[in-house]
Backbone as numpy.savetxt, mean C-alpha at the origin, in Angstrom:
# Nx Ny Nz CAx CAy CAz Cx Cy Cz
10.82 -11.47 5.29 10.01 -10.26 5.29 10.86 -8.99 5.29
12.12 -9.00 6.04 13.06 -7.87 5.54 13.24 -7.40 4.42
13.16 -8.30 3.15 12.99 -8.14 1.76 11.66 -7.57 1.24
10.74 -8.04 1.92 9.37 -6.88 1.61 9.59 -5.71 1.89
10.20 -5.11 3.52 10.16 -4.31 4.07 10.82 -3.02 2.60
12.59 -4.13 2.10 13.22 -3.03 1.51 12.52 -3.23 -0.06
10.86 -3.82 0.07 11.00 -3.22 -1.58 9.66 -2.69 -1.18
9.40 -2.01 0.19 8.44 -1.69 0.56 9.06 0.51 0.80
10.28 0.15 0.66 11.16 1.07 0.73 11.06 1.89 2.29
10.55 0.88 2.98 10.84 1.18 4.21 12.06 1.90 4.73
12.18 3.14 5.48 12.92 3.84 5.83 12.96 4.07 7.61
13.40 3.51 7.98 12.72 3.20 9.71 12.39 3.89 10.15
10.90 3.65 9.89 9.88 4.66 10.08 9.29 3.86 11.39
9.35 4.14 12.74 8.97 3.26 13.94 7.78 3.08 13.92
6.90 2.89 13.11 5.73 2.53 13.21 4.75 2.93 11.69
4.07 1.92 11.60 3.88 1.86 9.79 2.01 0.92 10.47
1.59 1.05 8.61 0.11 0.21 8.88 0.20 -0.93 8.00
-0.13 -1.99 8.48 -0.07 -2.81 7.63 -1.88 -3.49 7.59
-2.98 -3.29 6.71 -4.20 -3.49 6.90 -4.71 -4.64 6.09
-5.29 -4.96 6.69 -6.03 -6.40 5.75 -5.06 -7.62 4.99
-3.73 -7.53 5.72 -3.03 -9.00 5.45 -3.43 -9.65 6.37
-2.83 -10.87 5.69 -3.00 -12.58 5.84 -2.17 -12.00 7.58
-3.34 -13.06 8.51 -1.75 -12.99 9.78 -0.78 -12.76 9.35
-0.10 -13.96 9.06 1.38 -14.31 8.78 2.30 -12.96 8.12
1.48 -12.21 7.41 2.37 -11.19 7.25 3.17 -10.62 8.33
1.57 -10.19 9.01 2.41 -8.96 9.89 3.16 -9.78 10.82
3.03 -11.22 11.42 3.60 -11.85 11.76 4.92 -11.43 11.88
5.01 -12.37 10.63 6.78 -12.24 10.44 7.12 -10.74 9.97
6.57 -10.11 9.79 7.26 -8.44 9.20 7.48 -7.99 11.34
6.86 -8.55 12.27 7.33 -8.64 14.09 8.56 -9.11 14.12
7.90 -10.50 13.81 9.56 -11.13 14.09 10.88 -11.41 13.01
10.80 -10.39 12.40 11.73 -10.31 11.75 12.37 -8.41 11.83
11.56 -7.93 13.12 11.62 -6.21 12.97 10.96 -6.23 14.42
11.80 -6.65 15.52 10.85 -6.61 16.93 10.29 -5.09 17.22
11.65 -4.20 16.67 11.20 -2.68 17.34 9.81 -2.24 16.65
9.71 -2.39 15.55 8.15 -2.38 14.41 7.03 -2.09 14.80
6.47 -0.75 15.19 5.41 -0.91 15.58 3.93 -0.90 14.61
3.61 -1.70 14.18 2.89 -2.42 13.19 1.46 -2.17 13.43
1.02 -1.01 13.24 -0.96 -1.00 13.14 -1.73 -1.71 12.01
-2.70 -2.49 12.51 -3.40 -3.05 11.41 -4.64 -2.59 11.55
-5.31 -1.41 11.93 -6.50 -0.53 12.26 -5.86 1.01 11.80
-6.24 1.18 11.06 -5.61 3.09 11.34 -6.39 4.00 12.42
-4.90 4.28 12.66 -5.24 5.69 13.90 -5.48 6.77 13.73
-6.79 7.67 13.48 -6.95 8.52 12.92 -6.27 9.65 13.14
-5.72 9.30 14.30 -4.66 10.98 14.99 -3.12 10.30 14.60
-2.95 9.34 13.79 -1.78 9.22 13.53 -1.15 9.13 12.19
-0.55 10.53 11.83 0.27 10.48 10.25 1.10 9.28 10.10
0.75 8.54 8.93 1.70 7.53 8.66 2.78 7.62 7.49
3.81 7.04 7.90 4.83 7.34 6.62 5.43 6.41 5.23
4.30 4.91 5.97 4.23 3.88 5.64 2.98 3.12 5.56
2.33 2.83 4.33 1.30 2.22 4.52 1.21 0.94 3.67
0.76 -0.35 3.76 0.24 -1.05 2.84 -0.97 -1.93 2.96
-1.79 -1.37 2.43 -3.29 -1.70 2.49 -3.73 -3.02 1.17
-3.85 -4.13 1.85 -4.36 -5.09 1.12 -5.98 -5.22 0.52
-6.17 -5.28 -0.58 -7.38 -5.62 -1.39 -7.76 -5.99 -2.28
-9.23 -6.64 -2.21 -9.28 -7.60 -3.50 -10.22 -7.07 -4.54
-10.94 -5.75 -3.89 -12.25 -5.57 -5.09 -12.18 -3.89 -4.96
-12.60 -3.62 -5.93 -12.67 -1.97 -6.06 -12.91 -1.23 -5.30
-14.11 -1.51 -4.45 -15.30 -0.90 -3.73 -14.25 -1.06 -1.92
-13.05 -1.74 -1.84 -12.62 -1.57 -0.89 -11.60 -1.05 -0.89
-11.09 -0.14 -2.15 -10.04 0.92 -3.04 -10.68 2.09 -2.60
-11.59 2.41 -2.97 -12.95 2.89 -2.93 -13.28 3.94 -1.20
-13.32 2.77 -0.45 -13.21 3.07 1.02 -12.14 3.49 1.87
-11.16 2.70 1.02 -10.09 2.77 2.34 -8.93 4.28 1.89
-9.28 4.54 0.43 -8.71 5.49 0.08 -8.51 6.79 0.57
-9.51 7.49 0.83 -9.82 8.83 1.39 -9.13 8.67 2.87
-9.37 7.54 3.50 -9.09 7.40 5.08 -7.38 7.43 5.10
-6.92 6.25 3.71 -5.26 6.58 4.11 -4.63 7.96 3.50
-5.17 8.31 2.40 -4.53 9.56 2.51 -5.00 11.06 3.26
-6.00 10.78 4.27 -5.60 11.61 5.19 -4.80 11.29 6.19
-4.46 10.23 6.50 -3.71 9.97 7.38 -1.91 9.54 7.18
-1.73 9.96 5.62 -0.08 9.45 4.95 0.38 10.85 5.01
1.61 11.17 5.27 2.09 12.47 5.66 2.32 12.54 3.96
2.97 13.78 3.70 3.13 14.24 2.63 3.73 13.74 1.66
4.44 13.45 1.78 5.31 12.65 0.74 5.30 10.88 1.15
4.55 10.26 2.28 4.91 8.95 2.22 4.82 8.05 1.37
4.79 6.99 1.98 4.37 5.80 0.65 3.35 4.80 1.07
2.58 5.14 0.21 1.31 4.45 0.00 1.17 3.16 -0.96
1.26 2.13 -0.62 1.01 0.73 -1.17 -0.35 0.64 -1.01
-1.09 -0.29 -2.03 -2.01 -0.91 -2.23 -1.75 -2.22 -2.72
-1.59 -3.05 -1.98 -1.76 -4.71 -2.61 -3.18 -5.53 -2.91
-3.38 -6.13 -4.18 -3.64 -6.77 -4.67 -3.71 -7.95 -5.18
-4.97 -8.85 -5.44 -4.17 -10.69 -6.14 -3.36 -10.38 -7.15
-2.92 -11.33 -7.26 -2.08 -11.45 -8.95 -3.31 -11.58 -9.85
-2.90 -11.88 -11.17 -4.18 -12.14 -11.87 -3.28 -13.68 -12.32
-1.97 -13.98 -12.29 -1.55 -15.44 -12.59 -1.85 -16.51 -11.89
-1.97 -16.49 -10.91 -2.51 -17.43 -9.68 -3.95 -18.28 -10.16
-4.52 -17.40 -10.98 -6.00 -17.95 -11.23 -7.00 -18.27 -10.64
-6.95 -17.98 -9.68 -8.10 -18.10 -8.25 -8.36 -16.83 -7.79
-8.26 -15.57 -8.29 -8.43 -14.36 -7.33 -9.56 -13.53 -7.00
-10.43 -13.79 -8.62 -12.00 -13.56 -8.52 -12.20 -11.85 -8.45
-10.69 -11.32 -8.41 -10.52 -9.38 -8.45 -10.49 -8.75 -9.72
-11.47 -7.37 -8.84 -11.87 -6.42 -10.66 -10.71 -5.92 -10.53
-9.54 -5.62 -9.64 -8.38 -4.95 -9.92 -6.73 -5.31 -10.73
-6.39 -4.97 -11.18 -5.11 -4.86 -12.01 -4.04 -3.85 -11.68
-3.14 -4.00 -12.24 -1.97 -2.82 -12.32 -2.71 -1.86 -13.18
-3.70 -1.80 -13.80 -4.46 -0.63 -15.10 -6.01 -0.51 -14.24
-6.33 -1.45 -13.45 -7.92 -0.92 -13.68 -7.95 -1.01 -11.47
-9.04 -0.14 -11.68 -9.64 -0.46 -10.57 -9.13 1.17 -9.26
-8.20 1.64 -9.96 -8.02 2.41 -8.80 -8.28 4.09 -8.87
-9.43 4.57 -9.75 -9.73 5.41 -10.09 -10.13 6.82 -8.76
-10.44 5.94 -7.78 -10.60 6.86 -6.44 -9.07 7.61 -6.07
-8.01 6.85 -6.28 -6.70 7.79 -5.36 -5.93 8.06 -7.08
-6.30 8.04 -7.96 -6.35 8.97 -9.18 -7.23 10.16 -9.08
-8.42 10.70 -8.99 -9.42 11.27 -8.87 -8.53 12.31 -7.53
-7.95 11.61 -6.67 -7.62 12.58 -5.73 -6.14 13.05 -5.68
-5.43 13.00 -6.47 -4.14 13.22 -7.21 -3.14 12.71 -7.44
-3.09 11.38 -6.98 -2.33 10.08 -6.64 -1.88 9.60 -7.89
-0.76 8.65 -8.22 -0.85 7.99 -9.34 0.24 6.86 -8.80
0.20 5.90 -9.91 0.90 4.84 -9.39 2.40 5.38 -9.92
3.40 4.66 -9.11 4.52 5.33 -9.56 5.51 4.06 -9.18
4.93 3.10 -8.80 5.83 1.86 -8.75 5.11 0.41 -8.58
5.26 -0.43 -8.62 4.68 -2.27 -8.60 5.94 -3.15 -8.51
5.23 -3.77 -6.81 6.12 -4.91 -6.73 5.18 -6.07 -6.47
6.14 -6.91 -6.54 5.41 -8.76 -6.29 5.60 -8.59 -5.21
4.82 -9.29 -4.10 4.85 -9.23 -2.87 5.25 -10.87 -2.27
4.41 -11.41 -3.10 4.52 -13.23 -3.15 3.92 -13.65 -4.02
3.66 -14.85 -4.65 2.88 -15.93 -5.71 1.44 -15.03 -5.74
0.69 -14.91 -4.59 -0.44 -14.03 -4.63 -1.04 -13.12 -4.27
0.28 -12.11 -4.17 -0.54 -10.74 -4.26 0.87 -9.78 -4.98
0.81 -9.06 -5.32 1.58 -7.56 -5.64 0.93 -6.61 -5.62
1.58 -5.46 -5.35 1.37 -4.30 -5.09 1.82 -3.07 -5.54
1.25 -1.76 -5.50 1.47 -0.77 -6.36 1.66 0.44 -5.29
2.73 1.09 -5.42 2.53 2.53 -4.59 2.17 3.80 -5.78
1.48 4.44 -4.63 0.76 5.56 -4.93 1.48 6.71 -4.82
1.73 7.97 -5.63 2.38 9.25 -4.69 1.63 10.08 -5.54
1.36 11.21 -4.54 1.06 12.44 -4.94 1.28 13.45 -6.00
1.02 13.49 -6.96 1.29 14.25 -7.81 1.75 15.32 -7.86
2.04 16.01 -6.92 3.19 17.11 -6.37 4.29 16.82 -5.99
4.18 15.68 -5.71 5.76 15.21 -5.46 6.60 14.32 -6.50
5.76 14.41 -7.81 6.61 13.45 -8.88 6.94 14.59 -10.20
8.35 14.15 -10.13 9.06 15.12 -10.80 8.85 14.73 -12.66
8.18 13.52 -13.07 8.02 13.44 -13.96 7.43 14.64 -14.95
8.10 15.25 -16.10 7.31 16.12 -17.16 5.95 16.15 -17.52
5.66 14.69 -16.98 4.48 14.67 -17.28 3.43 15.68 -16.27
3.68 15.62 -15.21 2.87 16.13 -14.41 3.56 17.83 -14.40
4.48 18.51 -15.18 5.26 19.78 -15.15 3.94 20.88 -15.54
């Protein structure tokens, strides 16, 4: 899980959210990071600088969106994980292209995708003020 952490680009940030994984994630992302203080509820009085929010259907893109980016400090990093679509069992309207039109709509864009394991990967989100791409000039 140290290897998630660094393609999670974790920056030891003492305390991060990790929402809607499998136990075993946050599990081992403990015991592999004892100091870690690991929320799997968000704290509404607490800016996070680290987030990765697991989901399988739009409508929970949808929800959980507005809540983490009021609560991701300015520049953090915002993950959204997802099934694979190779696995073939995932039954999700989402993709690396579809499904995340809510934290687009609010200025977000994807700006990176990693594999997380066999069934899920994930995409971070950043703010469109903070990406130096021409595109957004």
């Amino acid at each position: 899980m140290k290897d998630l952490l660094r393609k999670l680009r974790y920056k030891d940030q003492q305390r991060i959210l990790v929402l809607n994984a499998d136990k075993g994630v946050v599990e081992r992302l403990k015991k592999d990071n004892p100091e870690l203080v690991i929320d799997t509820a968000i704290d509404p009085r607490f800016p996070y600088g680290l987030m990765l929010i697991f989901v399988k259907f739009m409508d929970e893109v949808d929800e959980m969106a507005p809540k983490a980016i009021h609560n991701l400090v300015a520049d953090g990093h915002l993950w959204f994980a997802y099934p694979r679509r190779g696995n073939g069992k995932n039954g999700s309207d989402l993709d690396r292209d579809h499904g995340w039109g809510m934290l687009l709509d609010r200025g977000f864009d994807r700006v990176e995708r990693i594999v997380i394991n066999d069934d899920w990967a994930a995409l971070r989100f950043r703010n469109i003020r903070f990406i130096k791409s021409a595109r957004y000039r």
